[in-house]
N, C-alpha and C positions, 0 to 999 in steps of 0.2 A: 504494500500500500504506500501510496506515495503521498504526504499530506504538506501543502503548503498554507502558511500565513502569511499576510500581508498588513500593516499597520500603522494608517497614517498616511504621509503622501508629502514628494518632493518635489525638488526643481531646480533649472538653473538660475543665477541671480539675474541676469537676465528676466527670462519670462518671471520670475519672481514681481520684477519692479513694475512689469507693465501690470500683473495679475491686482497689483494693490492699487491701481488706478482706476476710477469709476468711468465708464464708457459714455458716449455721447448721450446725450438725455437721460444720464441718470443721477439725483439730488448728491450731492459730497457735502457732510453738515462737517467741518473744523471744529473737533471741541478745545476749549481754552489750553495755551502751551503752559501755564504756571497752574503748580498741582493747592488746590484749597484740601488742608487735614480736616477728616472726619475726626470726630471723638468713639472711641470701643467702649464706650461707659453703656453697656444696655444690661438688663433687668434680667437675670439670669432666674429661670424657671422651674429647673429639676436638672438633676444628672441620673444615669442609670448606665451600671459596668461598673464589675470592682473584684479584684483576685478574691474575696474572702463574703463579695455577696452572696444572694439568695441562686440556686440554679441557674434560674432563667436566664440571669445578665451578665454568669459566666461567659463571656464571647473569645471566638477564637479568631476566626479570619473572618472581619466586615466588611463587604464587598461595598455597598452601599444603603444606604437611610434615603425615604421615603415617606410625606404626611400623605392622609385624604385630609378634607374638607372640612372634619369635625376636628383636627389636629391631633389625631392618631398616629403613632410614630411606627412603621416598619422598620425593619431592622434583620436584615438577609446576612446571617455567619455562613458562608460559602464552609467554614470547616465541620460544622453542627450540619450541614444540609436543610437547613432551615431558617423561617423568619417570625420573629417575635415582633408583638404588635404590643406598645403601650399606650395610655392615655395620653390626653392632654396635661395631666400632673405628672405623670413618670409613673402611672400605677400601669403593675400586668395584668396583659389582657386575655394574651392566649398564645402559644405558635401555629405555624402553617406549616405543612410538610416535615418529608423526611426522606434519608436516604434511602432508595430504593429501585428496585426496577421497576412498577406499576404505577396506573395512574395516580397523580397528585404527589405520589414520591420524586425526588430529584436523582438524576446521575452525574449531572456540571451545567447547574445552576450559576452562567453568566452575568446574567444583569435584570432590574425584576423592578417596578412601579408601581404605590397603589395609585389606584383610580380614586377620583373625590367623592363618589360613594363609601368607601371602604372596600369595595374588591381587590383582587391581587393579582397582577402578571408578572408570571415569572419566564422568563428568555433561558430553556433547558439543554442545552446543545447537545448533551449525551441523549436527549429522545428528538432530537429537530425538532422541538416544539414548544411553543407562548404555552405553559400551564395557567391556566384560570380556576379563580377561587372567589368564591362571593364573599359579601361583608361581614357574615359569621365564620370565615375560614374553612368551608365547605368545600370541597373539591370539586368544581363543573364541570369540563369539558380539557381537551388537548387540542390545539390547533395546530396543526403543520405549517412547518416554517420554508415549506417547498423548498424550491432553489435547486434541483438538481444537484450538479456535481459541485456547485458551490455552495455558499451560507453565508451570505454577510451580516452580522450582529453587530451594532454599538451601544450606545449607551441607548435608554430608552425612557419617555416620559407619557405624561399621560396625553392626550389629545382633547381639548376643552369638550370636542362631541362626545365624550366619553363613552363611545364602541370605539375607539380606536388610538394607536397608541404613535411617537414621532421617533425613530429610530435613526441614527447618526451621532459623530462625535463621538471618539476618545474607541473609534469600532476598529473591528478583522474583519478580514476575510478569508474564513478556513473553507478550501477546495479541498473535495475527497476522493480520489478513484483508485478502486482496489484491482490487478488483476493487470493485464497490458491493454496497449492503447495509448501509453505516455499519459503524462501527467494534463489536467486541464489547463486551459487557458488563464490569465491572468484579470482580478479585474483590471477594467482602463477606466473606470468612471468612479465617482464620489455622493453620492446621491444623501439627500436627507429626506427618509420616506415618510409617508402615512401609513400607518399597518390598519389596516380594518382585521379585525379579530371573531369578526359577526359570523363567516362562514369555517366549513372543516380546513382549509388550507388558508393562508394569511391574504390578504387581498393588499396589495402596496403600489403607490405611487406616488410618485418623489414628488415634492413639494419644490425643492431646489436641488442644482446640479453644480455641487460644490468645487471649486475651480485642481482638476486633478494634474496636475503636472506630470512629463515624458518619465518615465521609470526605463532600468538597469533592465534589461532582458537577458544578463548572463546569469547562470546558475552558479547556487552557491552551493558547496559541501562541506556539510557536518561527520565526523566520523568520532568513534568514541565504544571501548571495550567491543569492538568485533563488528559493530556494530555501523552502515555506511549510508546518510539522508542525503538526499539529492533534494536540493529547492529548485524548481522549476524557475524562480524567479527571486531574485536577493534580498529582496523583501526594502522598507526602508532607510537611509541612512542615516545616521544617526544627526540629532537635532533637526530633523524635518519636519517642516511647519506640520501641527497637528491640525484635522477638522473638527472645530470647538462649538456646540452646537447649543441652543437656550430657546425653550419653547417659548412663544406669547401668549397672551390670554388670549387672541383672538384666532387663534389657530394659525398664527403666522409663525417665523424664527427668525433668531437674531444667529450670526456665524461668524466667523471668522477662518480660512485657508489661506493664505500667504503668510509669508515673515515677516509684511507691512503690521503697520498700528491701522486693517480697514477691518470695521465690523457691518457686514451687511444684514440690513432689514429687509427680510419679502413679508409679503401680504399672504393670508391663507390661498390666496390666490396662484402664487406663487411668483406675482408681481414684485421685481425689486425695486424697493421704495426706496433707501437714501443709502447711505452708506457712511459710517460714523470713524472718523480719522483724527488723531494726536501724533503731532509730530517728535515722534521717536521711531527713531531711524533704527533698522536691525545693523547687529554689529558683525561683522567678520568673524568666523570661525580660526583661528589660527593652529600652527603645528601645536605649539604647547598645549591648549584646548584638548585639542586630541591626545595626546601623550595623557595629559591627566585625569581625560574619560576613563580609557584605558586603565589605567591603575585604577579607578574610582569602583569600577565593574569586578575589575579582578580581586579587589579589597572584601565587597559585599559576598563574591561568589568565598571566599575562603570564609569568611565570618560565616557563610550559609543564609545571605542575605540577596536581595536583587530576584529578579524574575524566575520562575521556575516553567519547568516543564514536564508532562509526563508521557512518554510517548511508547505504546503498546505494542509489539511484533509478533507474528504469527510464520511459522513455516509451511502450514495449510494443510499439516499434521493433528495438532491440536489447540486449546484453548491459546489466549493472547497473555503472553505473559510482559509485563514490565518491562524495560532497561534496566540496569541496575544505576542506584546513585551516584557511583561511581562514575561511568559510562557517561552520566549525563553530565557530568562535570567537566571531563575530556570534551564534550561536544561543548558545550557551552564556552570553553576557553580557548578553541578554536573560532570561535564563532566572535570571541572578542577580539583578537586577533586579525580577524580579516573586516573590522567593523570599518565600513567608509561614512564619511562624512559629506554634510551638505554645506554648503561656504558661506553660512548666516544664519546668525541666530537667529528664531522667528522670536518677533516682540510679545505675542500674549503668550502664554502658558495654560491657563484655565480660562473659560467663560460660562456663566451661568444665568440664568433668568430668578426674578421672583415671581412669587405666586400675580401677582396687578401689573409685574412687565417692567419692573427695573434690570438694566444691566449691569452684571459687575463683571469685570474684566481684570484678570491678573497680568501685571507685567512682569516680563523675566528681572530677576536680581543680575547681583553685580558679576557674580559667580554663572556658570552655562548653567549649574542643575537647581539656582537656588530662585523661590519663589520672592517676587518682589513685591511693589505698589499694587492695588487694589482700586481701579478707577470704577464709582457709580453713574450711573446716567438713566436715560430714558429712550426708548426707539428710537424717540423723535429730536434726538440729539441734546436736549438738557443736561449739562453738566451736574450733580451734585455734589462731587466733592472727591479724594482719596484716601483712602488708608495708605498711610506711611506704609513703605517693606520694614516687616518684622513687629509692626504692632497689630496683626492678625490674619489669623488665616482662612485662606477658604473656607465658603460653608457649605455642608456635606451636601445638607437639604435646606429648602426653602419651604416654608408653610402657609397655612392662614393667617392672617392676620399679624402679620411678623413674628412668627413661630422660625428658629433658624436654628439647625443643628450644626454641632463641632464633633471630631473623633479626638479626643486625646489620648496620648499613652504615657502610662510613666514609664521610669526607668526599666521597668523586668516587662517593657513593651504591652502593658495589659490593658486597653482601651478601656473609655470610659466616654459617656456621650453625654455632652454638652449642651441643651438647647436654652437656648436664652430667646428676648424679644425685641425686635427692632423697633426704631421708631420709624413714622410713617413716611418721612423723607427717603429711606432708603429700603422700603419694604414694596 
């Protein structure tokens, strides 16, 4: 079986500068060049996560946080195979699923959103399928995530029609074909879909077609304990502008694809309405940059930190057994090893929407991996204001009514979630 990933999306600096340019008739709103400080003084609500809590808020690996409507907090441990739902005060409520082969159980439970009723979608890539759970945690239905010999998943939110969900941003693209025939194609597009979830198979159609730059069409290989991956395609290189995606209230999105400071607004429509720009200029990638990726990767992989992977082999003998850790470790340090770069930093890092349509936008630090400035605004270009780099960090989730979550970890790494409430200027 030959399986490739794809993650993100590059370019030359070239097509870069023209990609951050807004075309003929389309609105360029300048927000202010000198940054106004926010204050982080907000009313902090409940926390829940603690080595020595009650069961439930033992958490291992939290993929993502999620409110509805009533200010219900989900809470998807991708290591438990499961998501625990709390109050609007931090009281529990219940969980959803479990590890399992059947339906409403999980096998790699990806990325998952409630709905503002309280329902639950969860993105299951071990079953190709959006699992649905009503607002008692009820198990309903499986929808197939078709896609043939491909599967594109990214991140996923709710869609205000609430049958349907906005997929894009921070996504893969895992292609799977077992047997010969050579590996599939590559994607060449970037889409931010609308998933209708109403019928057996997903019904999708992209809203926007997010600007995908020329990709490396040579193959790359991984080898490691005996063991020899062929990537049909090199997949990204590293610091390539990611596609950062933020629902609207009105069924539109707010985005960003290039390594410019451009964040585009379309309409549900999928009409590009303006395009919101801060002059800050992306910086040059240099040798040392690289050089101290490099160790920075190689550091987390000997700590046993940094991305993992598990990848399954069959001789067509018997069951699929694992790689060993080992093995993967070998492939992964080759894999750092031949890591190529892209020739500029992209300027935002994270973007997100709130619940009524504020934008915040992350700028990169001073450091390639370190998170910076935090710029608030509105679609329609309104400045509100920044977070200084380093007086706060992204927030997980966005809620009602300025309901906003945080993951912290202390020292021995053990999360604990944060939600405090904004005030109205920036909710």
């Amino acid at each position: 079986m030959r399986i490739q990933q794809w993650v993100g999306a590059g370019a030359t600096v070239l097509a870069l500068g023209l990609a951050g340019v807004p075309a003929q008739g389309q609105t360029a709103v300048e927000l202010p060049m000198t940054d106004r400080a926010l204050s982080t003084d907000f009313e902090e609500v409940y926390r829940v996560g603690s080595f020595d809590g009650d069961l439930w808020e033992t958490f291992g690996e939290i993929t993502g946080l999620s409110f509805d409507a009533t200010g219900n907090l989900f809470i998807l441990d991708r290591q438990a195979s499961q998501v625990t739902v709390v109050d609007a005060r931090g009281s529990f409520v219940r969980t959803v699923g479990q590890a399992g082969e059947g339906p409403g159980e999980f096998r790699m439970p990806m990325a998952f959103t409630a709905m503002p009723d309280g329902s639950l979608v969860v993105a299951d890539l071990g079953h190709r399928s959006y699992q649905l759970f009503d607002a008692e945690g009820s198990f309903e239905r499986m929808v197939s995530m078709g896609g043939g010999d491909v599967i594109r998943l990214g991140d996923i939110a709710p869609h205000p029609s609430g049958a349907a969900i906005v997929s894009g941003g921070g996504g893969m693209a895992i292609a799977m074909r077992a047997g010969p025939g050579g590996a599939p194609s590559a994607p060449r597009t970037r889409p931010i879909d609308v998933v209708s979830l109403t019928g057996d198979v997903a019904g999708v159609e992209a809203i926007a077609q997010a600007w995908q730059p020329p990709r490396d069409d040579r193959p790359q290989r991984l080898e490691g304990g005996g063991v020899r991956l062929q990537m049909s395609m090199a997949g990204p290189r590293t610091f390539e502008p990611q596609l950062l995606v933020g629902v609207l209230p009105d069924g539109g999105v707010a985005y960003a694809d290039s390594s410019t400071y451009g964040i585009k607004v379309v309409g549900p429509d999928g009409t590009l309405r303006r395009v919101l720009t801060r002059n800050h200029p992306p910086r040059e990638v240099t040798s040392r940059m690289q050089d101290e990726e490099k160790e920075r990767r190689l550091a987390e992989l000997d700590e046993g930190q940094g991305p993992r992977m598990r990848i399954l082999t069959s001789n067509g003998s018997g069951a699929a057994r694992p790689i060993s850790e080992e093995a993967m470790r070998d492939m992964m340090r080759g894999q750092i090893d031949q890591l190529q770069f892209y020739p500029e930093l992209p300027v935002l890092m994270r973007l997100e929407s709130t619940w009524s349509g504020k934008i915040w936008a992350q700028r990169r630090g001073d450091a390639p991996t370190d998170p910076g400035a935090i710029d608030v605004m509105t679609p329609e270009g309104q400045y509100a204001g920044t977070f200084p780099a380093g007086s706060l960090q992204m927030p997980a989730a966005f809620g009602p009514g300025g309901l906003t979550a945080w993951i912290e970890r202390d020292d021995f790494d053990v999360p604990t979630i944060v939600v405090k409430r904004l005030p109205q200027v920036l909710n």
